[in-house]
Every structure is written in structure tokens, then in C-alpha cells.
C-alpha positions in Angstrom: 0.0 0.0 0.0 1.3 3.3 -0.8 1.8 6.1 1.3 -1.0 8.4 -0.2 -3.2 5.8 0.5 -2.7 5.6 4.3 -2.5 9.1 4.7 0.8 9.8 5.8 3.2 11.9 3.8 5.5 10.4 1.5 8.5 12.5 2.9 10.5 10.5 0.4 8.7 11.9 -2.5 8.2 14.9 -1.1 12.3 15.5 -0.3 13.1 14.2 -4.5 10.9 17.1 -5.2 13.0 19.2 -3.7 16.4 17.7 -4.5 15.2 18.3 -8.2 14.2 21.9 -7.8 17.4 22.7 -6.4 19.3 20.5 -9.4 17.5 22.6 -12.0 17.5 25.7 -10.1 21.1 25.7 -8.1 20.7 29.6 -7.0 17.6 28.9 -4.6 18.6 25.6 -2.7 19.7 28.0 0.6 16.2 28.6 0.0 14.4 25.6 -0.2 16.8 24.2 1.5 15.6 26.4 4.7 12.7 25.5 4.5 10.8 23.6 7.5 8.4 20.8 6.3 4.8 20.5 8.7 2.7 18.0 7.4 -1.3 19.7 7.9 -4.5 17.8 6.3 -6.0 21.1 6.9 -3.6 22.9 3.7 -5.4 22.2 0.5 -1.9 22.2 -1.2 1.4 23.4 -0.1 1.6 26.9 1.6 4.5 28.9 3.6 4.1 31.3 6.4 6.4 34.2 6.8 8.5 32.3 9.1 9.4 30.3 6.6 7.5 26.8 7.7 6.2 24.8 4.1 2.5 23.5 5.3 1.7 19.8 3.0 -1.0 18.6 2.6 -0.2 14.6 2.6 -3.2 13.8 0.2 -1.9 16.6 -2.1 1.2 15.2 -2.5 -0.6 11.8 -3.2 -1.7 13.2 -6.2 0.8 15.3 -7.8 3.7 14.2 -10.3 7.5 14.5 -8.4 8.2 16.8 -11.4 4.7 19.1 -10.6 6.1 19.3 -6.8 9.5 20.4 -7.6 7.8 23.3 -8.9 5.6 24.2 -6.1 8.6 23.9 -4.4 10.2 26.8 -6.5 6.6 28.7 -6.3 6.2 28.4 -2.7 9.6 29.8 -1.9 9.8 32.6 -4.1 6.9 33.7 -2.3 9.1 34.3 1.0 12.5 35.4 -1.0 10.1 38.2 -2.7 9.4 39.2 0.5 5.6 39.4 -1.1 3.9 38.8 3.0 5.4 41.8 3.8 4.7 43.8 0.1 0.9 42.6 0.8 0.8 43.9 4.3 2.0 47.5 2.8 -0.3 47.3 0.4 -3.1 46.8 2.4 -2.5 49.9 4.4 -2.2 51.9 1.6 -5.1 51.4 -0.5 -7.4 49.9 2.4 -7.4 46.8 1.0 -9.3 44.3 3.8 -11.1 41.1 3.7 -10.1 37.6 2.5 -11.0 38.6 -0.8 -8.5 40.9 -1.4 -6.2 38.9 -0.1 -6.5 36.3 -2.4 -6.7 39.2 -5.2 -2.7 39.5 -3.4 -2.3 36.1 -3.9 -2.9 35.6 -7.7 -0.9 39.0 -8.2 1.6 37.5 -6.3 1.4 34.4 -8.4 1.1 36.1 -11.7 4.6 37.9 -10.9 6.5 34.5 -9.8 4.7 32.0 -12.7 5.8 34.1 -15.7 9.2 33.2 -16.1 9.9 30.4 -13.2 9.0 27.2 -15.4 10.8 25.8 -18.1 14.6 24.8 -18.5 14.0 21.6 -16.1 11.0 22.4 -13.6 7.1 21.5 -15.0 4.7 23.7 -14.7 2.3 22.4 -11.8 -1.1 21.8 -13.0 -3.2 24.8 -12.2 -0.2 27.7 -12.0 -1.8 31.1 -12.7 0.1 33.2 -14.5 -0.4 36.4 -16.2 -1.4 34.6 -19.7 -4.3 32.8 -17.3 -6.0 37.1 -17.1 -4.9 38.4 -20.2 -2.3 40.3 -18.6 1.5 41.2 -19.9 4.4 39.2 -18.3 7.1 41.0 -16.7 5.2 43.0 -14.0 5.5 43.3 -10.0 2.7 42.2 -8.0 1.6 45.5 -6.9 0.9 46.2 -10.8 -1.1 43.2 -11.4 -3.0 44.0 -8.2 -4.5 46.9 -10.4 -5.1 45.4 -13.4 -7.9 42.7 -11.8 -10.7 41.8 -9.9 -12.5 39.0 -8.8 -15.3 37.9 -10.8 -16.5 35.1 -13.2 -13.4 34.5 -14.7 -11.6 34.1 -11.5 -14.2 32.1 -9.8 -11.5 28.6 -10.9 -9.4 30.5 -8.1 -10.7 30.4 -4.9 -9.1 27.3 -4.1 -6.2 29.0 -4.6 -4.0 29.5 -1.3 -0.1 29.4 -1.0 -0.4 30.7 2.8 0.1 33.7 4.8 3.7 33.6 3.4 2.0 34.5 -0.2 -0.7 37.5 1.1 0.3 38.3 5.1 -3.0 37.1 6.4 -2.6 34.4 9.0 -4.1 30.9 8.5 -6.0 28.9 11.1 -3.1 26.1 10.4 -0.2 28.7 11.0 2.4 27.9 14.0 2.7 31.8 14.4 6.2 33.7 15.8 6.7 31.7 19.1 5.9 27.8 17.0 8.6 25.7 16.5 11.0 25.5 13.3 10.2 28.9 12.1 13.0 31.2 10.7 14.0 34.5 12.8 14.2 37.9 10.9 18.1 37.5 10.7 18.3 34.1 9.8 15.5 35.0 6.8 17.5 38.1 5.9 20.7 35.7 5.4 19.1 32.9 3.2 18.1 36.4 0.6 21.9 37.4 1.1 23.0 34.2 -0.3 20.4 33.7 -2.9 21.0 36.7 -4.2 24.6 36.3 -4.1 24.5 33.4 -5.9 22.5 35.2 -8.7 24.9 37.5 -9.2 27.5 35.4 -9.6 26.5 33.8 -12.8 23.4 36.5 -14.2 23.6 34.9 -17.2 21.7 31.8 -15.7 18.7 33.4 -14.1 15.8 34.8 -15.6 15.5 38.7 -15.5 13.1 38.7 -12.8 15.1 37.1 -10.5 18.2 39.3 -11.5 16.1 42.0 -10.5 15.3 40.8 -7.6 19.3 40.0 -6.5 19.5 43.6 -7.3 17.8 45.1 -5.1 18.3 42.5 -2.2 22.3 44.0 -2.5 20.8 47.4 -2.2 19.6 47.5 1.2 17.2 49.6 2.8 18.5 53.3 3.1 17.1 55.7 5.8 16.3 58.1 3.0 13.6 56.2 1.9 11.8 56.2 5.6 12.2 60.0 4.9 10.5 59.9 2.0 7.9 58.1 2.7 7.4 60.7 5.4 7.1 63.4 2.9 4.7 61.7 0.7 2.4 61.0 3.8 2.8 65.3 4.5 1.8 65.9 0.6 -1.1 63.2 0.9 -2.2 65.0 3.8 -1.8 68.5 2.7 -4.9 70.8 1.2 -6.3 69.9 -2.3 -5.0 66.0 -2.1 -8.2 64.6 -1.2 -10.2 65.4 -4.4 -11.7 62.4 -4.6 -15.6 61.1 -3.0 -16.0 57.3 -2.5 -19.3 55.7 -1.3 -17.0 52.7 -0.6 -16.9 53.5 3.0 -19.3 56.3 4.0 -18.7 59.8 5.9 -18.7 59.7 10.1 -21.6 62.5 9.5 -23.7 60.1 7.8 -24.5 58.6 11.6 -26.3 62.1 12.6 -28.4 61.8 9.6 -30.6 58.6 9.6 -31.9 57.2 5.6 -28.7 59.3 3.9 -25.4 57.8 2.9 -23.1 60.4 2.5 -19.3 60.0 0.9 -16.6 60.2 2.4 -13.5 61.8 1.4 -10.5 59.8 -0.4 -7.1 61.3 -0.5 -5.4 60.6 -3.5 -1.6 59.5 -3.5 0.7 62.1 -4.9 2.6 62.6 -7.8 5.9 62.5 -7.3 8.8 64.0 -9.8 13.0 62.8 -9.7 15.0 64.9 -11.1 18.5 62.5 -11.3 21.8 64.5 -11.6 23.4 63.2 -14.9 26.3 65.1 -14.7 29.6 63.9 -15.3 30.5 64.4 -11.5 28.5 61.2 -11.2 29.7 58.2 -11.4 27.7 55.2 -13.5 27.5 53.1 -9.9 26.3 55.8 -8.4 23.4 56.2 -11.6 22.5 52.2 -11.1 21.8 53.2 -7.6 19.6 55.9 -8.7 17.3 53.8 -10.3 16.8 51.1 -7.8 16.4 54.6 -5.7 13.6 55.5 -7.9 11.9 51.8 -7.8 11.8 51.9 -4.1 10.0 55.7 -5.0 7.7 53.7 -6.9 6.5 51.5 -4.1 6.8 54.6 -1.6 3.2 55.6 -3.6 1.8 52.5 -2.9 3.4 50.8 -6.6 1.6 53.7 -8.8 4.3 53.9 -11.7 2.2 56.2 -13.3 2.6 58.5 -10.3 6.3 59.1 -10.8 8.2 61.1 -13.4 11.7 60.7 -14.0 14.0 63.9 -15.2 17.8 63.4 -16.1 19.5 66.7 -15.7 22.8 67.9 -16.1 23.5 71.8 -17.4 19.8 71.1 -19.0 16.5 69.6 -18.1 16.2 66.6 -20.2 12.9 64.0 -21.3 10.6 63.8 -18.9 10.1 60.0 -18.2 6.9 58.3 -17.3 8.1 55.7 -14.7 7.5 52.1 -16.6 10.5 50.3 -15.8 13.4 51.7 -14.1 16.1 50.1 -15.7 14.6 51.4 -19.2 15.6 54.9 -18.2 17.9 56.8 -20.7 20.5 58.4 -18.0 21.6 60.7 -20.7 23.9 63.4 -19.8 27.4 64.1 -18.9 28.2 67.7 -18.8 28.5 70.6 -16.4 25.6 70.6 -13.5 22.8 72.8 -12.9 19.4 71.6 -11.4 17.8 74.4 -11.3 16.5 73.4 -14.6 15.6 70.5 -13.7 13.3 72.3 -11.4 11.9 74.2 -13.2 10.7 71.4 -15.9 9.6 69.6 -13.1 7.1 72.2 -12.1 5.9 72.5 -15.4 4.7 69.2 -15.7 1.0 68.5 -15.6 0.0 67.5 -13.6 2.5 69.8 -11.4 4.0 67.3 -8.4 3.1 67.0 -5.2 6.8 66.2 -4.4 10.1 66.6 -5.9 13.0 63.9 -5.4 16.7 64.9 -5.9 19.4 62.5 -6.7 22.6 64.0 -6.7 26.1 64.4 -5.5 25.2 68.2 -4.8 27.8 69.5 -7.3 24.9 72.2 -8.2 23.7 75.5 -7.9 20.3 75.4 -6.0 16.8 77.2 -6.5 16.8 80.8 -4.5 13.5 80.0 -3.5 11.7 76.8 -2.3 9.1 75.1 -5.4 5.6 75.0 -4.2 5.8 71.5 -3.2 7.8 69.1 -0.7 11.1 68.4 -1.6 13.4 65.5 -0.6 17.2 65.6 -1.9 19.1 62.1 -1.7 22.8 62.9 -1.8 25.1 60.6 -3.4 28.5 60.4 -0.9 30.8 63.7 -2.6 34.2 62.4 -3.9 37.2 64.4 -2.7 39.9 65.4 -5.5 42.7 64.5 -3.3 43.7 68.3 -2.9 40.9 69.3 -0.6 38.3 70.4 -3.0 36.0 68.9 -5.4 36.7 68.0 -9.1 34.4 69.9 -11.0 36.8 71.3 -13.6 37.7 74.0 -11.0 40.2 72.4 -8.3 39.0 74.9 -5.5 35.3 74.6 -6.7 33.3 74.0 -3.3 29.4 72.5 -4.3 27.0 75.1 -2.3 25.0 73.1 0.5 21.4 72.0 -0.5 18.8 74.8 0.6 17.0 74.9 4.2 13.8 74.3 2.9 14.6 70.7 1.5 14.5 67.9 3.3 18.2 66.1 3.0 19.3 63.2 3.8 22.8 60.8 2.3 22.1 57.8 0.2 24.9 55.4 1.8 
């Protein structure tokens, strides 16, 4: 008699599965490797919680191929190494997102941004795998895009078995062991499998797909306090007169209590538009661009993932394109010449719709604005490089960059 039929978990199967994932995909065995397997007939497949535990379901793996569970395998962990708990826990908060529904609206997104290009080249696409093809949606997108793209209805109603755990969407299962269970993962120890996964994909680039290369990018970038800064600014601009423009019957005014038989609106604030201006000058090193951009794709999820939010202005001695925010990495940095972001300034504020806030990027080799834009303004300053003699290499050996202005908010990008 075989396992599946007695109900216990074929462990044995179970562990080929993941000995074959991490053949075919050599960059995440830390990964699945760190996994904890607990065995739950209450899973209806295979889920992860944030602490990185992988919930079976015995009868599930009964049923399914050893090829289709190496690739839940692969699935289930990129949930965790995308950090996509967390990403759906932000999410939430910003755009009020409650109920089970939605979370399983994160879930598919989620899904939709791991299943596009993680099958193939060795791994079988489990039976079932949503991907963006499954919507009609383009491949190549974050989670937070494809959140926007969707909604539940008829043509989702094949999902709702769907559930890869509180790992996948940040709400917490009935089945879940919780921080103080056993075998789960502390914030260091999670933080240190991502270290080495990403160091292993970029080591050989040429191996991965680009998501994941993405990915390994930004998990070397870490977290700058800058970006906490930020975020404060664009909380002030949400908050400030004019940003809530918008009425929403979606949940109804406090007043509507002291008038019994009318629903009134209530008032929605809208996210704010946010401009960079990125010094492309040739004081600026090509690193110190490549951080730019993973600067302005943390901007992009600063505004809750609304690409269509943020702007993007090279600038060196003249204001250049102004960039709708698509991909990050498709960014012309063009430039290379003297430095003066004044113009970049002023371009900025002629956009329309004008920005609620205005990012800086720069090493500060720049004259400034005499007087403050009528918006927020947040200047990230790249670390200034000394010529050796004292001063500052700007074709003028004594040349001394003027501080940033008082009424911008600065902080150094490390």
C-alpha cells in the first residue's frame, strides 16, 4: 500500500521534489533548503508562512507528479525570498485593502509575478499555475501592478481554491504555527538565506531569468534611511490641502450617523505625484546612476506601486525628457556635462499635472533654486568624492558644491 493511500506523507517523494528543484534551479537551494516541512491535512496544497514553515497537505502530494512538486517547491519559496507577505501587508495599508478577498486578489498578483518566467529549462509547470497569460495580462510586471489590473469575478471564480499561505498574502491561517511555534526562521536568519540567494545570482546573471536578476538587485541594495524620509514626505503631501479630491461611497462619511436614511461619501485622499530629477552630470559616477534607479523603484513603491505617479527627469546643465516611470532600468540616463538643477526644477514644475513632491538625486555638485518650489522636496545625496587636494573636481580644483537649501528635506544615500 502506498503512502498516499494511508495518509501519511510520502516524505520520500516529497524531499526528491526538492532535491530536483534545487538541481535545475542551483541559485535557490539555501532557500528551499531552509525550508521547515509540517505536514497539515488542513492545507489544501502546499503553503508557507512568513517564518518560513512549508504547510503539506499529505493527500496533495498523493496526487501530484514529483516533477509538478519540484515546482511548487520553486513557487512556494519565491513567495518568502520576494518578501511578497510583507509587500501585501503595505499594500493593504495603503489602498485599504481588507477582507479575504482581497487577499486572495494578493495572492494571484503574487502568483502572476513569480509564474511568468519560473517554469521551463528543467521544472514543470504544476497543474493549475496562474500566470499572467491565465488574465490576459502582460508578463514581466511586480505584483503590486497586477493587483491593479484585476478583480474577482467570473473568470476568477476557478481560483478560490487558490492558497499558498500567509507567506503569499500576510494574512494568517488557522493552520499557521505563528512567531513563538517551532522551526520557524527568525528575521536575521530570513534576511541571510536572501543574502546568499542573491549572491548566488549574481554570480552567474547569465543563468537566471531577468526577474530574479532584478530581484538579487535590489536584495544588495539594502534599505536606506532616506527612503523612511521619503515616505514621510509623501504621507505630508497626501495629507496637505487639495489632495483629497476624490468622494467614495466605498466606506461612508462619520456624518452620515447624525443623519438617519442618507449615505453620504466620504472623502478619499489621492496618492501624490511624485517627480526625480536625477543629476546626470559627469561628477556622477555610472555606480552611483545604477543606484539611482533602484532609488527611484523603491519611490515607486513609496506611492503605494503607482508607476504612473512618478516622473523621471535626467538633468545635467539642461533639463532633459521627462520619463513616465515604466521600468526603471529602461531609463535613458543621458547626460554628462557641467551641473545645474535648477533646470531640472523648473521642468519639473511645469509638468501636468504639477508634483506633489520633488526627489533629488545627486552628489550636490549644483547650484540650487533661490527659493523653495511650491511643493515638498526631498534631496538624496550621493557620498561627494574628494579630489585628493581638498576640493572637489568639478573642472575647478577649489570649486566648493553650495549646501542644499534649508527648505529641502536632505538626507545621504549610503
Amino acid at each position: 500500500m502506498t503512502p498516499g493511500a494511508t495518509g501519511a506523507l510520502d516524505l520520500d517523494k516529497l524531499f526528491a521534489a526538492r532535491l530536483h528543484a534545487a538541481r535545475v534551479r542551483p541559485y535557490l537551494a539555501t532557500a528551499l533548503f531552509a525550508l521547515h516541512t509540517v505536514e497539515s491535512r488542513r492545507v489544501p496544497t502546499m503553503s508557507v508562512d512568513r517564518h518560513w514553515r512549508c504547510y503539506v497537505s499529505p493527500a496533495f502530494v498523493a496526487r501530484t507528479s514529483e516533477e509538478e512538486l519540484a515546482g511548487v517547491w520553486v513557487h512556494e519559496v519565491s513567495h518568502l525570498l520576494r518578501d511578497h507577505h510583507g509587500r501585501s501587508d503595505r499594500v493593504a495599508r495603503e489602498r485599504g485593502l481588507t477582507g479575504p478577498g482581497e487577499r486572495l486578489r494578493m495572492n494571484i498578483a503574487a502568483d502572476c509575478e513569480i509564474n511568468d518566467d519560473v517554469f521551463g529549462d528543467g521544472l514543470v509547470r504544476p497543474e493549475g499555475a496562474v500566470g499572467p497569460g491565465t488574465l490576459g495580462l502582460p508578463v514581466g510586471q511586480l505584483m503590486e501592478d497586477y493587483l491593479r489590473r484585476f478583480r474577482l469575478g467570473p473568470y476568477t471564480e476557478g481560483l478560490a481554491w487558490l492558497d499558498c499561505g500567509s507567506g503569499a498574502d500576510g494574512l494568517e491561517r488557522e493552520w499557521d504555527l505563528g512567531p513563538d511555534g517551532a522551526y520557524g526562521l527568525s528575521a536575521q536568519e530570513r534576511d541571510a538565506v536572501r543574502f546568499r540567494v542573491a549572491q548566488g545570482i549574481t554570480g552567474r546573471p547569465g543563468d537566471t531569468p531577468q526577474g530574479w536578476q532584478r530581484w538579487a538587485e535590489e536584495a544588495f541594495h539594502p534599505p536606506q534611511p532616506w527612503r523612511d524620509l521619503l515616505g514621510a514626505a509623501v504621507r505630508s503631501a497626501a495629507s496637505g490641502a487639495g489632495a483629497g479630491e476624490d468622494y467614495t461611497y466605498g466606506r461612508p462619511a462619520r456624518r452620515s450617523a447624525g443623519m438617519p436614511g442618507v449615505v453620504l461619501p466620504s472623502l478619499r485622499r489621492k496618492p501624490p505625484r511624485v517627480s526625480v530629477v536625477i543629476d546626470t552630470s559627469g561628477s556622477v559616477s555610472d555606480t552611483e546612476l545604477g543606484s539611482a534607479l533602484l532609488e527611484v523603484a523603491a519611490i515607486s513603491r513609496a506611492v503605494g506601486g503607482r508607476r504612473d505617479l512618478v516622473r523621471v527627469l535626467p538633468c545635467d546643465a539642461s533639463a532633459r525628457v521627462v520619463h513616465p516611470l515604466c521600468r526603471a532600468e529602461g531609463i535613458p540616463l543621458i547626460g554628462g556635462g557641467g551641473t545645474d538643477l535648477r533646470t531640472g526644477f523648473a521642468k519639473a514644475l511645469r509638468t501636468h499635472p504639477r508634483p506633489d513632491v520633488i526627489v533629488v538625486l545627486t552628489d550636490g555638485q549644483t547650484p540650487w533654486p533661490s527659493s523653495p518650489p511650491q511643493c515638498r522636496t526631498v534631496v538624496g545625496l550621493f557620498p561627494r568624492r574628494d579630489s585628493g587636494g581638498g576640493g572637489w573636481d568639478e573642472d575647478d580644483p577649489d570649486y566648493v558644491p553650495d549646501s542644499p537649501p534649508a527648505w529641502a528635506r536632505v538626507v545621504d544615500i549610503g
